[in-house]
N, C-alpha and C positions, 0 to 999 in steps of 0.2 A: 504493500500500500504506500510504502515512503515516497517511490516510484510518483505515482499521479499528484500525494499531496507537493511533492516539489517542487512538480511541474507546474500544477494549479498556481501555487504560491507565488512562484517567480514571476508564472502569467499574469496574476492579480498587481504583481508591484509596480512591471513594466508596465500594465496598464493606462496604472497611477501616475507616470509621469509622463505618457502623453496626454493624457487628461490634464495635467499639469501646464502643458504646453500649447494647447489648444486654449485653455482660459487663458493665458498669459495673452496670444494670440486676441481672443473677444475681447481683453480688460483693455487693449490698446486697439481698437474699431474706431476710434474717432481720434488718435493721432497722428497729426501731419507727418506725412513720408517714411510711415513703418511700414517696415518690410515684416509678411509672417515669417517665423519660426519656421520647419522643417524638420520632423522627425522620423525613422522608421524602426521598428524591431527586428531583431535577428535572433537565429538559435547559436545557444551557444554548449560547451561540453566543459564537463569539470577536467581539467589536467591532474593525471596520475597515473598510477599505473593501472592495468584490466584494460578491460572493454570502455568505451563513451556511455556508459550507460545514463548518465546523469546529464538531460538535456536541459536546458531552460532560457527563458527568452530577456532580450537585454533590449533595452531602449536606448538608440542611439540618438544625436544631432545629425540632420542630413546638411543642413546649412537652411538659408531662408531663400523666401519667393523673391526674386529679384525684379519682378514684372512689378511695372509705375501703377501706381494708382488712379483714381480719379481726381482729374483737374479741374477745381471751382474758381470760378472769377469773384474776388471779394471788394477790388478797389482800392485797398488798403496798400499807401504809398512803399513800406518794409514787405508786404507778401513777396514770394517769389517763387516759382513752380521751375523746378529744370525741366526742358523739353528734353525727351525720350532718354538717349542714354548719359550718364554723366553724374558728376557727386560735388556737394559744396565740401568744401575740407575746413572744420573745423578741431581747436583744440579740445584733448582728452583730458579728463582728470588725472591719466598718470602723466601729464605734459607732452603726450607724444599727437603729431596729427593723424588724425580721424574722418574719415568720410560719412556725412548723413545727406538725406536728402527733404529735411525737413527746415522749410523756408518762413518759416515764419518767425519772420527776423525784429529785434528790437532795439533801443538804446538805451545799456542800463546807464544808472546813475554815475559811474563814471564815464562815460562815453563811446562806452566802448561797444561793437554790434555781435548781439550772440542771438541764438535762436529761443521759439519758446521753452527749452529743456536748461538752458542759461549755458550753453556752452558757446566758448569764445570761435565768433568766425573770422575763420584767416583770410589775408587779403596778400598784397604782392610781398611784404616785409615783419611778416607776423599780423597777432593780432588788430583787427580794422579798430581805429580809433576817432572816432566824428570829432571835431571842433563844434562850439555852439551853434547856431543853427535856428533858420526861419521856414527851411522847404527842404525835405530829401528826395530822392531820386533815385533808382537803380535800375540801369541800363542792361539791355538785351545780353550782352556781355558780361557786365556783373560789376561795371563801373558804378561806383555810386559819388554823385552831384547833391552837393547842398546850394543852398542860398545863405551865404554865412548872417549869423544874425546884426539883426539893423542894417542889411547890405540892400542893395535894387534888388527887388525881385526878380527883374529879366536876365540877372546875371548867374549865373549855375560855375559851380568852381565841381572841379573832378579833385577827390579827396583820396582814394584807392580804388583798386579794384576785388572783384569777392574771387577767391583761388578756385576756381571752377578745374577738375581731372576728370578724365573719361579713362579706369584701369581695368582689366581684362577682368572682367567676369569671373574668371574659374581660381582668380586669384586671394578674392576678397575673403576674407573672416568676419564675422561677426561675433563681436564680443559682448559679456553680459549686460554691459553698460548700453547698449544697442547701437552703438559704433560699429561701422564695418572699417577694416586697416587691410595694406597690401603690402604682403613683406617685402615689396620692391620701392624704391623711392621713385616717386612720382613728380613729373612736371604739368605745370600750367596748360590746359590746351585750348584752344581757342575755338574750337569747333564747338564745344559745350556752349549752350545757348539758354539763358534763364527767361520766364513766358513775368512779367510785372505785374503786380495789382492780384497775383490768383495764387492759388496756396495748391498742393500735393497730398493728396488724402491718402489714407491707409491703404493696403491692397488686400487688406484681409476681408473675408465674405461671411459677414453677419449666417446667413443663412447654411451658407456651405459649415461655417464650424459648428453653430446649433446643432444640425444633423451628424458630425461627427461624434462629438460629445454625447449626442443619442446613444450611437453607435459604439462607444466605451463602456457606457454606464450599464449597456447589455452584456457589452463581453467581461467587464468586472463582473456581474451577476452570475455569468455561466463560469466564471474559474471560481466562486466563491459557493455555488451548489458542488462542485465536483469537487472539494476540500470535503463537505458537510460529507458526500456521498463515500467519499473516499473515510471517512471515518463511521460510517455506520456499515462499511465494508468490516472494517476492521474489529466493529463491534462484534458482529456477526461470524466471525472467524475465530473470535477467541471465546466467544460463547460455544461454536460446536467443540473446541478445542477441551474445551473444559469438562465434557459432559461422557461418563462413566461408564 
């Protein structure tokens, strides 16, 4: 009976973290420019000697969805949507750069422009730093113009530009922090094109992981009868076992 309860059990754990992974996935539905998560399960065997007898299932990271989300026009002068492939590079908490794709950019209190998760975005020479200011701006490219304040409004001064990369796909990590990094060091490219005024919405599917998470809460259910059953196996085995 060890057999199936093992099996069962491991079944039931990995379950748990993709269930795990999937919420994580629905609790970030309405943040700009996440990427889902990506998980799958595999068998796996205990290392020893004998036979593999001892199989059971392990929940891996496969990486995340790398397809853009939906693009909404909101007006708002900081929004910023990358067109199709491409990443803003901002600062990580451990200081190293980081690529997201979430634009929805602001000026905190020192001046400086990070997105809504507060992380610093990089521009040609480090972190973007605004001077005071009457009107912002940021160009298809990822120039951003002020109107310095008390200045002519008709006058737009170009203060930096935002570090727009385009790195290969297959290269990228995502780390827990929901940074994606590329062990290779990356240059500026120019063909990255930012869409103004509109924001990048998540590309996770409300409905797609509802039904997943359906789809767990069953398969937990059925590794969690076949533990019950597997012990009223064993019940059953040491009762005739017993008997004179």
């Amino acid at each position: 009976m060890d057999h199936l309860v093992y099996l069962a059990a491991s079944g039931a754990a990995t379950v748990g973290e993709l269930q795990a992974a999937v919420s994580h996935n629905l609790a970030n539905l309405s943040t700009p420019g996440f990427k889902a998560d990506l998980v799958r399960a595999e068998s796996r065997y205990l290392a020893g000697g004998g036979l593999a007898s001892r199989g059971f299932a392990s929940g891996l990271r496969q990486g995340a969805d790398l397809e853009p989300g939906p693009v909404q026009s909101t007006g708002r002068d900081l929004d910023v949507a990358v067109e199709g492939r491409g990443w803003i590079a901002v600062l990580g908490a451990d200081g190293t750069e980081a690529l997201s794709r979430r634009g929805d950019l602001r000026v905190d209190a020192f001046g400086q422009l990070t997105n809504g998760a507060g992380q610093l975005v990089l521009g040609n020479a480090g972190p973007v730093a605004l001077p005071p200011y009457d009107a912002v701006a940021i160009g298809t490219d990822g120039t951003i113009s002020i109107v310095p304040q008390g200045g002519d409004p008709n006058t737009q001064v170009a203060v930096d530009r935002i570090r727009l990369v385009d790195p290969d796909p297959a290269d990228l990590v995502k780390g827990e922090d929901g940074l994606f990094r590329s062990p290779a060091p990356l240059q500026a490219d120019a063909a990255v094109a930012l869409t103004p005024g509109s924001l990048e919405g998540s590309n996770v599917s409300a409905i797609g992981g509802m039904v997943r998470m359906i789809e767990l809460s069953r398969q937990f259910e059925s590794q969690v009868r076949l533990i019950s059953l597997a012990r009223e196996m064993d019940t059953s085995s040491a009762r005739l076992m017993s008997v004179e």
